[in-house]
C-alpha angles and dihedrals in degrees: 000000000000087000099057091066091043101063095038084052096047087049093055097044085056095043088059092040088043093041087045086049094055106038083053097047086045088054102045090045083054096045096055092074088049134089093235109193107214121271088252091056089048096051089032090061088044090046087045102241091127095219122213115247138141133177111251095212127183121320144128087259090062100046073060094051091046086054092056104049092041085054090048095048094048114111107255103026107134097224097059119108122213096274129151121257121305096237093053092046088054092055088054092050096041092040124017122060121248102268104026130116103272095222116170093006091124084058099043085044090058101044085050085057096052095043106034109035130223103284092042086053089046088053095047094040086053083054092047111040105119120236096193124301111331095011113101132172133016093269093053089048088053091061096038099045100029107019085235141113114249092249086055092056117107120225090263091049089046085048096056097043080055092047098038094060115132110034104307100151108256089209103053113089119253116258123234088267095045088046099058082046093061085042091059090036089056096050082046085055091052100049081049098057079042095058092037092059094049090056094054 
């Protein structure tokens, strides 16, 4: 008698799981082909904030920019901190607000890896990364921190928009440490540029 609910229950309980896995796998697969601005532009528009974001399309600045992230995430790169993985790090910054509980963004990560692929997840985490509170992406903060736009930067320029996510002041002057870190950010820059010439 007991048995009959239950597995009414249990099926229902599957149909909803089933039906929530595959509208999120439908909507990652889709936004992939879309230029997604990051959840804090979105509630920063609605709060009226007005936040600052462009889309960095395709470009050979940004096949230097993609260099450079790929050679910071590798293993056993020396400038990479102890972060989680890029593609989970990209769900937070697409997805959760700032300061918002991060639940279910390992899972989310994962099924972006598996969907997107590395240099699709390098291109929307370039156009996510957070300057503060209303800069976002490495072409806004171009424009905020330099005046200029993202194809007029130098190497050490690109190095330090790379270096300064994530709210380290622009302004304030780089420490001896930080320093040495754009230094190694820059050269990474130049070969960049060197290996994006070759390829054209």
């Amino acid at each position: 008698m007991l048995l009959y609910p239950l597995r009414w229950l249990f099926r229902r309980i599957l149909g909803w799981v089933l039906t929530i896995v595959f509208v999120t796998v439908g909507a990652l697969w889709i936004l992939r082909w879309v230029p997604v601005p990051p959840v804090g532009v979105i509630v920063g528009f609605f709060s009226g904030k007005v936040p600052q974001w462009g889309w960095f399309g395709d470009s050979p600045v940004r096949e230097r920019f993609i260099y450079v992230i790929r050679k910071l995430e590798e293993p056993g790169a020396g400038l990479r901190r102890r972060l989680p993985p890029l593609s989970q790090r990209v769900a937070e910054l697409l997805f959760y607000p700032h300061n918002a509980p991060k639940w279910g963004s390992g899972l989310l990560g994962m099924l972006i890896r598996a969907l997107w692929g590395e240099e699709r997840i390098i291109v929307f985490y370039l156009n996510s990364i957070r300057y503060g509170s209303d800069i976002y992406g490495v072409k806004a903060a171009a424009h905020a921190f330099f005046h200029k736009d993202i194809e007029s930067l130098t190497p050490s320029e690109s190095a330090e928009l790379i270096l300064r996510k994530e709210g380290l002041a622009i302004r304030r002057d780089l420490s001896g440490p930080l320093l040495r870190e754009r230094d190694k950010l820059e050269k990474l820059f130049i070969s960049g540029a060197t290996n994006a010439s070759q390829t054209q």
